[in-house]
C-alpha positions as CSV (number, residue, x, y, z in Angstrom):
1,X,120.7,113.2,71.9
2,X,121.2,115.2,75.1
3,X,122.2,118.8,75.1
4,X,124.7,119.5,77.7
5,X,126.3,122.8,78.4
6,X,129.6,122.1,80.1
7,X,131.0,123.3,82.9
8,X,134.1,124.3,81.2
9,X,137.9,124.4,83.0
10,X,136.0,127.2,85.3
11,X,136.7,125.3,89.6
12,X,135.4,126.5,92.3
13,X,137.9,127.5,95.1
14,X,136.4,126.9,98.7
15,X,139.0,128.4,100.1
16,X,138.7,131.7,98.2
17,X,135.0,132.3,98.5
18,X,134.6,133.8,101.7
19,X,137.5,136.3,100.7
20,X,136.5,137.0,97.1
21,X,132.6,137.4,98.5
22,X,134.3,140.2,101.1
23,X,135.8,141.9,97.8
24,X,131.8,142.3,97.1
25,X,130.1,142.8,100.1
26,X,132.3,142.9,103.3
27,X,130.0,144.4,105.8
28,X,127.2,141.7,105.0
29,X,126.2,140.2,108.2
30,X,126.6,136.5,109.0
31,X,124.3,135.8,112.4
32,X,125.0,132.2,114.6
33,X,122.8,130.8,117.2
34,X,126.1,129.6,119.0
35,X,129.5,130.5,119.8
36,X,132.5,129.3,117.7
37,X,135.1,126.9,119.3
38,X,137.9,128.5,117.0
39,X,137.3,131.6,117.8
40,X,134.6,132.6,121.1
41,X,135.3,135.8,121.0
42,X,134.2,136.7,117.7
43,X,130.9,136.4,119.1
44,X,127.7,135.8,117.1
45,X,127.3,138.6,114.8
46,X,130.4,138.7,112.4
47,X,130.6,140.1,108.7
48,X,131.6,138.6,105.4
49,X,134.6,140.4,105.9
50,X,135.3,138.7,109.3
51,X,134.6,135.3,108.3
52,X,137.2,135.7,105.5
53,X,139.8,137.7,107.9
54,X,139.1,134.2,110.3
55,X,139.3,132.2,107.4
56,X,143.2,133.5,106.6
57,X,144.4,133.9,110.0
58,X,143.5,130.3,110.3
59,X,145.5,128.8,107.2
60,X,148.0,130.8,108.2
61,X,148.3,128.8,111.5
62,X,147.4,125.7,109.6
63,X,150.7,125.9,107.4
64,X,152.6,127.0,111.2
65,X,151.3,123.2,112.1
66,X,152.8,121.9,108.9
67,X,149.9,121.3,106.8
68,X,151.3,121.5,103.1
69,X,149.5,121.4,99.7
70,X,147.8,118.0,99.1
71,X,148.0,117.2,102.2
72,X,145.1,115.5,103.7
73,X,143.3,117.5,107.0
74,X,140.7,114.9,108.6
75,X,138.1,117.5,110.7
76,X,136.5,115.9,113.4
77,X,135.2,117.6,116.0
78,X,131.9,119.0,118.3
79,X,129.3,120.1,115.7
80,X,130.1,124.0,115.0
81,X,130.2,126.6,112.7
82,X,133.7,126.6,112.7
83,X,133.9,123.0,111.0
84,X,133.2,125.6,107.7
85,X,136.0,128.1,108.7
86,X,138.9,125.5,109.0
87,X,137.6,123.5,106.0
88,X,137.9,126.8,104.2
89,X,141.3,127.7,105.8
90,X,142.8,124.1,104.7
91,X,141.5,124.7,101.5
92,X,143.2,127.8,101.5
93,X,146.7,126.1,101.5
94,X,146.2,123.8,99.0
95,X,145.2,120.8,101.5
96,X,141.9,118.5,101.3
97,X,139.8,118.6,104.2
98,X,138.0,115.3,105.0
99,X,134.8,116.1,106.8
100,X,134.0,113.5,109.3
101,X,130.4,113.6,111.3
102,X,130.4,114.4,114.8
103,X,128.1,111.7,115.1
104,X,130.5,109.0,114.2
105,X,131.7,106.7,116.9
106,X,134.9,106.0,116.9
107,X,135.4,102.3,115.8
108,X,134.0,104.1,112.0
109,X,136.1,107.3,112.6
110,X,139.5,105.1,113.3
111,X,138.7,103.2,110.3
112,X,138.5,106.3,107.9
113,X,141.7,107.9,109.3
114,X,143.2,104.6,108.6
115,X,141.8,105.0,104.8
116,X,143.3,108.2,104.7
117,X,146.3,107.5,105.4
118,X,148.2,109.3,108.2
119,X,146.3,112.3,107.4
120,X,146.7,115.7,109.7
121,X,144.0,115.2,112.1
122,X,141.8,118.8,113.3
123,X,139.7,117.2,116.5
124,X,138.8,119.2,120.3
125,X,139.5,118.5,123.6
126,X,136.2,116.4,124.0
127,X,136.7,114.2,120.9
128,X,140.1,113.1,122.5
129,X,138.5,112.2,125.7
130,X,135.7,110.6,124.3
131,X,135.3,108.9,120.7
132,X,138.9,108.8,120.3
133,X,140.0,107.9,123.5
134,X,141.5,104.3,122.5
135,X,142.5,105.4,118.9
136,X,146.2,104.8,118.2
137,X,146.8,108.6,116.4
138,X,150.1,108.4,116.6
139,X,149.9,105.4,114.3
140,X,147.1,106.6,112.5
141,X,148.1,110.6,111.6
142,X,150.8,112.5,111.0
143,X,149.9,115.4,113.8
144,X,146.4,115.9,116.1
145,X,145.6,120.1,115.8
146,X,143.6,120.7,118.8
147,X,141.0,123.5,118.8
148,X,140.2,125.1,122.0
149,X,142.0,126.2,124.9
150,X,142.9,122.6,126.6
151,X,146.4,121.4,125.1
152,X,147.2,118.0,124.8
153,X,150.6,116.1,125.3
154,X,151.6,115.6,121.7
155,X,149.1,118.0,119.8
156,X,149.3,121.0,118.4
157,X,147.3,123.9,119.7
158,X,146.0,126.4,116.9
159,X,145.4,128.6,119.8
160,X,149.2,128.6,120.1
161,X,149.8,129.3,117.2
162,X,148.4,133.2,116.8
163,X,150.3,135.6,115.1
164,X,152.0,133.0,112.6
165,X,153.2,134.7,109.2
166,X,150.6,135.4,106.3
167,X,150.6,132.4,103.5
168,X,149.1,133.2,99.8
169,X,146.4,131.1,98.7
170,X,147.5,128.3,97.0
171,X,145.2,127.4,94.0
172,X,145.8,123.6,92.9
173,X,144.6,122.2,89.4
174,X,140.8,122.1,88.8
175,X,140.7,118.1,88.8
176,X,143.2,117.8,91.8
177,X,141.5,116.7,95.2
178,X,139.7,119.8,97.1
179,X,136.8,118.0,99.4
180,X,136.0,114.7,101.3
181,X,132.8,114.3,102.4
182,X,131.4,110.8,103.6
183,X,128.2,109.0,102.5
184,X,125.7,108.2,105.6
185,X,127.1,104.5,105.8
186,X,124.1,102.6,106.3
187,X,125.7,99.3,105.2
188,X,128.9,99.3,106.9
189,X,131.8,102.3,107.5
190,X,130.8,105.4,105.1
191,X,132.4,105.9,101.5
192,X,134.9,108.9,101.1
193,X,133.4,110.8,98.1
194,X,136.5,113.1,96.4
195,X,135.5,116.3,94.8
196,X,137.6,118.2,93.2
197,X,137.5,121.8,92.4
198,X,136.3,121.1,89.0
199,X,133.2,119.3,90.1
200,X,132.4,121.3,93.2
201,X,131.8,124.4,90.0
202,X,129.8,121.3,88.0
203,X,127.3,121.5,91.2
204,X,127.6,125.0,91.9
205,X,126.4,126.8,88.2
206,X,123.3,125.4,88.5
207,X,122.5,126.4,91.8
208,X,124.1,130.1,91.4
209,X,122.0,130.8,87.7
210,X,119.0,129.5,89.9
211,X,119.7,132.0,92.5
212,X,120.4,134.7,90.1
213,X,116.4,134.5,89.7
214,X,115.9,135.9,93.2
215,X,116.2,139.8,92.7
216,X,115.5,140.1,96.6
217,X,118.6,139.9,99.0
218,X,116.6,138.1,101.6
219,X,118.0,137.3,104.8
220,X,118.8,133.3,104.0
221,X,119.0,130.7,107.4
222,X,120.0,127.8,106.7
223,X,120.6,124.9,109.2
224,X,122.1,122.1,107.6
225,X,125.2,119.4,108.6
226,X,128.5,121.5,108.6
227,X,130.3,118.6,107.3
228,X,128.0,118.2,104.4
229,X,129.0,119.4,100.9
230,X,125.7,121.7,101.2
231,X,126.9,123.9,103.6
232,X,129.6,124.7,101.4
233,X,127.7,125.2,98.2
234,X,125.0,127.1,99.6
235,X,127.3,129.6,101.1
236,X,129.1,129.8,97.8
237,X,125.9,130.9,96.3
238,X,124.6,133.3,98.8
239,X,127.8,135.4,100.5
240,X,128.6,136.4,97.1
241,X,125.7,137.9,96.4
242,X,125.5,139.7,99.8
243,X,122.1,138.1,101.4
244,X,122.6,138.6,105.4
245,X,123.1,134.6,106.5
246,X,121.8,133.3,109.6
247,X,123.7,129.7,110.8
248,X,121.6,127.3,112.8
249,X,123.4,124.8,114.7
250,X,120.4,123.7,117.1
251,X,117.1,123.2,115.1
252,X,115.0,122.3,118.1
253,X,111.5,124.2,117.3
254,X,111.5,126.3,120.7
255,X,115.3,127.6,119.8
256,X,114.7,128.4,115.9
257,X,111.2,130.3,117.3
258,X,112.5,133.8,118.8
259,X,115.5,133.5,117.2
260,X,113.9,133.3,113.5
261,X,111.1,136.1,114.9
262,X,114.3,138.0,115.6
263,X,116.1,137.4,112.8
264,X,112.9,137.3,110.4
265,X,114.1,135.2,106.8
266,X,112.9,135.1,104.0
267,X,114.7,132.1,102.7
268,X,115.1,129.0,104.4
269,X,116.7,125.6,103.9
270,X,117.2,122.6,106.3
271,X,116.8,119.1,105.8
272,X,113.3,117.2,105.4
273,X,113.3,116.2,108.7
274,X,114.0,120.1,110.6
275,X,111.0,121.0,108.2
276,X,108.7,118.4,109.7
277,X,109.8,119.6,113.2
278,X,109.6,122.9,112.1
279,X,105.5,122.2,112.0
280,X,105.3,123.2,115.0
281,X,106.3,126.7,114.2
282,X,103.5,127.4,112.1
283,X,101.0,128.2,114.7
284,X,103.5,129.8,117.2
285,X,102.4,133.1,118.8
286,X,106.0,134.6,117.5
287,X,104.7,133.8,114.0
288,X,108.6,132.8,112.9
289,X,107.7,131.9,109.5
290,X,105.4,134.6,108.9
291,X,108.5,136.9,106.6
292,X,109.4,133.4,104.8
293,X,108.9,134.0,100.9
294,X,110.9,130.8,100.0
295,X,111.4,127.5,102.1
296,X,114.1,125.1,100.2
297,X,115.1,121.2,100.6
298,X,117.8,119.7,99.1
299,X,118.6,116.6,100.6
300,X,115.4,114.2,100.3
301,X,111.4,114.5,98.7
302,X,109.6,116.3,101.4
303,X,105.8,115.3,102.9
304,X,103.3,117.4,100.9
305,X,101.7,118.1,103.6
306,X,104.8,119.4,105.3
307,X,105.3,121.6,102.3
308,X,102.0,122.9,102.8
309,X,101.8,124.0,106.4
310,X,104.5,125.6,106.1
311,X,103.5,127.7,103.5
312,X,100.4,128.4,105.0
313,X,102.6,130.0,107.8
314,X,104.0,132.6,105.6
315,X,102.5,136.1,105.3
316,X,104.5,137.0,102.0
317,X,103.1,137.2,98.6
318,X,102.9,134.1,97.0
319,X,105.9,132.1,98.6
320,X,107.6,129.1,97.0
321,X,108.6,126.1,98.2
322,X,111.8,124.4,96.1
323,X,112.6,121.1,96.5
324,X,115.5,119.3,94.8
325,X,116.5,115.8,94.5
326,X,120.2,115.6,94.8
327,X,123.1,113.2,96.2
328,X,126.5,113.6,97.8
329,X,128.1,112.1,94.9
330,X,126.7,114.3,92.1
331,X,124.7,117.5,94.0
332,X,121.0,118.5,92.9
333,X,120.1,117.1,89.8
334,X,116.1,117.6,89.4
335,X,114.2,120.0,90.8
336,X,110.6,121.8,91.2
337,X,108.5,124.5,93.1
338,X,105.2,124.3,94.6
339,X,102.7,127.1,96.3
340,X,100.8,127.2,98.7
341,X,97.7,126.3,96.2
342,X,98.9,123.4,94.8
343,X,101.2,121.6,97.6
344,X,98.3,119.9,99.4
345,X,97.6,118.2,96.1
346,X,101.4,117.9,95.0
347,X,102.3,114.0,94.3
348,X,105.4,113.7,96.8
349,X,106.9,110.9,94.7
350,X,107.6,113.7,91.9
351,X,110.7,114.8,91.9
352,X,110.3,117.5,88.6
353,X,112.8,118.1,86.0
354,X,116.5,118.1,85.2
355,X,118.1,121.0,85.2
356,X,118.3,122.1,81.6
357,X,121.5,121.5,79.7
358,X,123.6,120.7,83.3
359,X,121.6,117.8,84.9
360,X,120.6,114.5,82.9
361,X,118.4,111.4,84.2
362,X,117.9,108.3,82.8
363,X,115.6,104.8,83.9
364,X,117.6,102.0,83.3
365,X,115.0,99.3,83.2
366,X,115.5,96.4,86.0
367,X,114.6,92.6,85.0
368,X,114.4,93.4,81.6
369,X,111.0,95.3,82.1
370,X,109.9,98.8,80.8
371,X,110.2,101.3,83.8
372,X,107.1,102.0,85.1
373,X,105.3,102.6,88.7
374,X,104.3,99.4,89.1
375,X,108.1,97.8,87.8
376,X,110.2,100.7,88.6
377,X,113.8,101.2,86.8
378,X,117.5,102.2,88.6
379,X,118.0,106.1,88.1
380,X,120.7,107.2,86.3
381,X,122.4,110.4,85.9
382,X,124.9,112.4,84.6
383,X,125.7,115.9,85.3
384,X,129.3,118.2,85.3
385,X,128.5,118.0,89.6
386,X,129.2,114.3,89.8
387,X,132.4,113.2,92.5
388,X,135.6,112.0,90.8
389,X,136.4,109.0,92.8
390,X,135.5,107.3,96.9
391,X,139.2,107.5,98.1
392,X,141.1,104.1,98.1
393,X,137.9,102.3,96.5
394,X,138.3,103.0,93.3
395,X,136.9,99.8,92.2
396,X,133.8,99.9,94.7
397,X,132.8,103.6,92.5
398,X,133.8,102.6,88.9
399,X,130.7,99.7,89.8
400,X,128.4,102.5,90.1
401,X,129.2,104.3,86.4
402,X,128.2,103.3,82.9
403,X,130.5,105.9,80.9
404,X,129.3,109.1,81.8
405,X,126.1,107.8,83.8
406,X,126.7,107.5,87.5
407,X,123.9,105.1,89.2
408,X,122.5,106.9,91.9
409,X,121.0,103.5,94.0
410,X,117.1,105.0,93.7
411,X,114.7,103.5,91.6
412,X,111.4,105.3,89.6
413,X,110.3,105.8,86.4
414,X,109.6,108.9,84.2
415,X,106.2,110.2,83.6
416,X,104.5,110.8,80.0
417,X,105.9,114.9,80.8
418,X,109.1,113.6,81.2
419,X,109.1,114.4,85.2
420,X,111.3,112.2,87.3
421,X,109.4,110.4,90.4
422,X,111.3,108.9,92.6
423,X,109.8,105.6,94.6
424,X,112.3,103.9,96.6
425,X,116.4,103.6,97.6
426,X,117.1,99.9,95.7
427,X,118.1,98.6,99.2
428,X,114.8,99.4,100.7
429,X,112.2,98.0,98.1
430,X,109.6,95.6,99.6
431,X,107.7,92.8,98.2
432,X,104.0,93.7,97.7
433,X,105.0,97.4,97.8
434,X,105.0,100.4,94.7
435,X,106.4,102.3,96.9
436,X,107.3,102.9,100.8
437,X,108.0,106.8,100.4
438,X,104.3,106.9,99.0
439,X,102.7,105.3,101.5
440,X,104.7,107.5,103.7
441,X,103.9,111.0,101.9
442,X,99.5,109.6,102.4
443,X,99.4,108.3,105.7
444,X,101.3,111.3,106.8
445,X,98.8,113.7,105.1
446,X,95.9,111.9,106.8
447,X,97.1,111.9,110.1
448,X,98.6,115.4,111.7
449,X,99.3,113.8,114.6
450,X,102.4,112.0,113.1
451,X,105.4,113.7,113.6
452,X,107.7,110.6,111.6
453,X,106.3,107.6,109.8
454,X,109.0,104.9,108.2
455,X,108.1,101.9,106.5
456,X,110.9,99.2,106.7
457,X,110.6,95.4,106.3
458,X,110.4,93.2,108.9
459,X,111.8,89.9,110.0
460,X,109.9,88.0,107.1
461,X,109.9,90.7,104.5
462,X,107.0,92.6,105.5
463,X,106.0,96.4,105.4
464,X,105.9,97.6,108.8
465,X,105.5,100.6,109.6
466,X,107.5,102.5,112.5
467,X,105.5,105.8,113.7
468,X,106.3,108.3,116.1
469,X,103.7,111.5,117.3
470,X,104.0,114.6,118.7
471,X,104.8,114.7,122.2
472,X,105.0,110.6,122.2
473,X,101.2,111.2,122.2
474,X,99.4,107.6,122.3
475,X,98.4,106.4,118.5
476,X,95.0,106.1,118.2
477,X,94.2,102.5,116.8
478,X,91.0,103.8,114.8
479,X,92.3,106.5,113.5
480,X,95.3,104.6,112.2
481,X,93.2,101.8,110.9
482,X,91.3,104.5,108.8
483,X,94.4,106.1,107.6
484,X,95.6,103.0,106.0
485,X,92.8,100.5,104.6
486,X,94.1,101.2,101.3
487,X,97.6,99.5,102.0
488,X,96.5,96.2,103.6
489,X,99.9,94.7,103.2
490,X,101.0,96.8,106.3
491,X,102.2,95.1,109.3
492,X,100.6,96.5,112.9
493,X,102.3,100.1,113.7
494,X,105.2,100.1,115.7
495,X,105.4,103.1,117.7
496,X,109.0,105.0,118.8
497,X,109.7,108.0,120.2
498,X,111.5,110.5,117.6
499,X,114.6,110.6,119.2
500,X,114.7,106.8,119.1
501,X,115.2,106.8,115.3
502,X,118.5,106.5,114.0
503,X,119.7,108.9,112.1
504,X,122.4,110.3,109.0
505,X,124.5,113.5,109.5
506,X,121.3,114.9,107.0
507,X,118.8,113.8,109.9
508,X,117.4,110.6,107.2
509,X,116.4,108.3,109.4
510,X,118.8,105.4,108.5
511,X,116.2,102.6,107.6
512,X,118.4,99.7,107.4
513,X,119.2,100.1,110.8
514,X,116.0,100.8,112.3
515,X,115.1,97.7,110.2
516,X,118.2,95.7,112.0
517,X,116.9,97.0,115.3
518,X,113.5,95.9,115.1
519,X,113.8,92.5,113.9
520,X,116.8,92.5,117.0
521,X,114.0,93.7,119.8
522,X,111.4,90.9,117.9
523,X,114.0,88.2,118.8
524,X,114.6,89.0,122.0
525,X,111.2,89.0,123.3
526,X,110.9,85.8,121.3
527,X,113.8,84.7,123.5
C-alpha cells in the first residue's frame, strides 16, 4: 500500500509569483551577470519588486499584441534572463508559454511551431536573421513579437508598445494548460511536455517543505537553462522566502570566479556538468566557493568526486551537498545529501529516497527477471509533479503510463534499504556492461585530470569511452590503462575536446549523438 499525501486542488500560478513574492519581500535583491534584452536599462541589480513591476508591464503589452487566454506564446530567443520575465508575463494573461532552446536549429524549431499550431511567436532580431531566416512564420504563427530595438516588417515590437493599459491577472483552472517545456530530443525533434498549474504545485510542495528546512536566507545563485521548468520552480521556492538571488547566464569558471567572490553564496545549483567545470574554482586565489554552505543538483547523479571537491572548497560549517533525481516530465522525485566526510566514499549510482508521501518509485522487472544490479528493472514512478500530456502526441505519452505510474526510460534496482540507484537511460545500456554511469563515476575519481568521461557504444556494440581533460591536456596512456583494468570490456579512449561534445539545453552530453558521430568519423576514415 503506498501512502500518498495529495496535492490537493491547491496550483501554482507562474505568473503571480514574482508579484505575490513582492507582497513579502519587495526590496529583496535579484543580481544578473548580464543585461536583459527586454529591458537594458533595468540594469543588473533589480529587486523582487522590480522583477514583478517588469513582469506586469510586460503582460500588459503582451495582451496590446493580442495575446488572449489560452493562447499559445512560443519563446524563442538569445539565452537571457528575460526568457523568465515574458514566460511569467504570458502566464499572467492566461496564455501558455512554450519554451524553446536557444540552441535549437531551426529545421526542429520550425517543426515545433508547426505542432503548436499557429502559436504567437516571442523571438529577437538575431533569431530572425539566423535560425529562422527560411521559416515560413507567416504560415506557421499567428504574429512574431520582437524583443529589442530592431523592428521587423510584419512584427510586432513590445518596445512599441510602452505605456499599454494595465490587464488583471487572469487565473485559468488548475488542470488547464500553463507551461511547455521540451524534452532534450536525442532521438528525433523534442516532445512538448504540458504542465498545468496543478502539476507545476505537485512538483513545487516538495521542494518548498524541503526549503522550509533552511532557517538561513542565504544568498542562492543559481545558473541553470532559462527555458527549463527548473528555473521556474526554484524561483518559486526562493523569492518567496526573500533569499537575495543571483542569475548566471555565462558559467565559464573565470566569469562565475569574481563574480561569486563578489557576490559570496551560500547556496548554489547548476547542472552536473557547470559543477564539474566549477572544479576549477576550488583552488582559485578568490576562494569563490569558500561562503558555500549548500551546493544542489537537480538534473542528473553527479561524480562523487565532483561532490567532494567542491565541498572541500567551502569554509562553512558542515556544508551539504543535495542531489536529486528528477525529470522534465514529473520534477525531483528521490533525493539525498552527502558531506564533505562521506562524499569521496558516496556510491554515485545511488540516487536515495522518495520523497515521503509525494514521490513514489517502483522497478518494473525487464525479461521477466527480479530487478537487480546485475539485471536491472525499468523505473517507475508516480508523484502529484508528473506532466499531463506531450502536446499533439497524446498516444506517444499514454505508452509511457501504467495507471498512475509514469515510466521514466532509466533502469536500476532498489537496494535491501529501499534506496533507489540508478544505472543506465534504457536507450544507452551496453552488452557486457552493469552500468556505464558507474564506470563513469570510478574512472573519473581515479583520474583528476578528466574534465568529462562518456561511455557510448560503438559501431559493433562496444563500450568506448570518449574522454576529454583539462586544457585538452594529452591523456596519459599509463595512467589510463591503470585507471581502468577492472573494466576490460572497454574499447581504446577516444579523446575530444569539451566543447566538442554535444550537448542538451541541461549541458547532458547527448550520448546518442556523440555515439552517431563517432561511428560517422570511424566510417569515413574507413573510406
Amino acid at each position: 500500500m503506498v501512502l500518498h499525501i495529495p496535492a490537493g486542488r491547491n496550483g501554482l500560478y507562474l505568473g503571480m509569483v514574482p508579484e505575490e513574492a513582492a507582497a513579502r519581500h519587495p526590496y529583496a535583491p535579484i543580481t544578473l551577470d548580464h543585461d536583459m534584452d527586454l529591458a537594458p536599462e533595468a540594469g543588473r541589480q533589480i529587486t523582487v519588486a522590480e522583477l514583478a513591476g517588469l513582469v506586469a508591464d510586460t503582460a500588459d503589452r503582451l495582451w496590446a499584441a493580442g495575446v488572449r487566454p489560452r493562447d499559445h506564446v512560443a519563446l524563442y530567443k538569445s539565452h537571457n534572463f528575460d526568457i523568465y520575465v515574458l514566460a511569467c508575463a504570458a502566464a499572467r494573461i492566461g496564455a501558455t508559454p512554450a519554451l524553446l532552446s536557444p540552441a535549437l536549429d531551426g529545421e526542429t524549431v520550425t517543426a515545433l511551431l508547426d505542432r503548436l499550431d499557429r502559436p504567437h511567436l516571442i523571438t529577437d532580431p538575431g533569431k530572425l536573421a539566423g535560425e529562422l531566416a527560411r521559416a515560413p512564420l507567416a504560415d506557421l504563427t499567428s504574429r512574431v513579437v520582437l524583443v529589442g530595438a530592431d523592428g521587423r516588417p510584419g512584427a510586432v515590437s513590445l518596445a512599441d508598445l510602452a505605456g499599454s493599459p494595465r490587464r488583471h491577472p487572469v487565473r485559468l483552472a488548475p488542470d488547464a494548460p500553463a507551461l511547455m517545456t521540451h524534452t532534450s530530443g536525442t532521438t528525433g525533434i523534442p516532445k512538448l511536455v504540458v504542465h498545468t498549474a496543478r502539476s507545476l504545485y505537485g512538483r513545487f510542495r516538495p521542494q518548498q517543505k524541503l526549503a522550509a528546512l533552511i532557517r538561513e536566507r542565504e544568498t542562492y545563485a543559481i545558473h541553470v537553462s532559462f527555458v527549463h521548468s527548473r528555473m521556474f520552480m526554484a524561483l518559486a521556492v526562493v523569492l518567496p522566502k526573500g533569499m537575495p538571488v543571483v542569475v548566471v547566464d555565462d558559467g565559464a569558471p573565470e566569469k562565475v570566479a569574481p563574480l561569486f567572490a563578489k557576490v559570496r553564496p551560500g547556496f548554489v545549483e547548476t547542472h552536473p556538468n557547470s559543477f564539474m567545470e566549477w572544479e576549477e574554482l576550488v583552488d582559485h586565489p578568490l576562494r569563490p566557493l569558500a561562503n558555500v554552505k549548500y551546493f544542489s543538483g537537480t538534473f542528473d547523479a553527479i561524480h562523487p568526486p565532483t561532490m567532494q571537491r567542491l565541498l572541500a572548497a567551502s569554509r562553512r560549517h558542515k556544508p551539504l551537498f543535495f542531489q536529486f533525481y528528477g525529470q522534465s516530465e514529473c520534477g525531483p522525485l528521490v533525493g539525498r545529501w552527502y558531506t564533505a566526510r562521506n562524499a569521496g566514499r558516496a556510491n554515485g549510482r545511488c540516487l536515495g529516497f522518495p520523497i515521503p508521501g509525494m514521490t513514489h518509485v517502483r522497478i518494473v522487472p525487464r525479461e521477466g527477471r527480479r530487478p537487480s544490479k546485475q539485471h536491472p528493472g525499468f523505473i517507475e514512478v508516480m508523484t502529484d509533479g508528473r506532466a499531463v500530456n506531450y502536446y499533439a502526441e497524446d498516444e506517444r505519452f499514454e505508452r509511457e503510463l501504467n495507471g498512475k505510474w509514469w515510466r521514466t526510460g532509466d533502469v536500476g534496482y532498489r537496494d535491501r534499504f529501499g534506496r533507489i540507484h540508478l544505472l543506465d537511460r534504457a536507450v544507452d545500456v551496453i552488452p557486457n556492461v552493469e552500468s556505464t554511469l558507474e564506470i563513469e563515476d570510478t574512472v573519473l575519481g581515479r583520474l583528476p585530470e578528466l574534465s568529462e568521461l562518456v561511455v557510448v557504444p560503438g559501431a559493433s556494440r562496444e563500450p568506448v569511452p570518449v574522454v576529454s581533460t583539462r586544457n585538452n591536456e594529452p591523456l596519459d596512456p599509463l595512467r589510463w590503462r591503470q585507471a581502468v583494468v577492472e573494466f576490460p570490456q572497454l574499447a581504446d579512449p577516444v579523446q575530444l575536446p569539451l566543447s566538442e561534445l554535444p550537448r542538451t539545453a541541461t549541458m547532458k552530453v547527448q550520448r546518442i549523438e556523440l555515439s552517431r558521430r563517432l561511428a560517422a568519423r570511424t566510417a569515413e576514415r574507413s573510406a
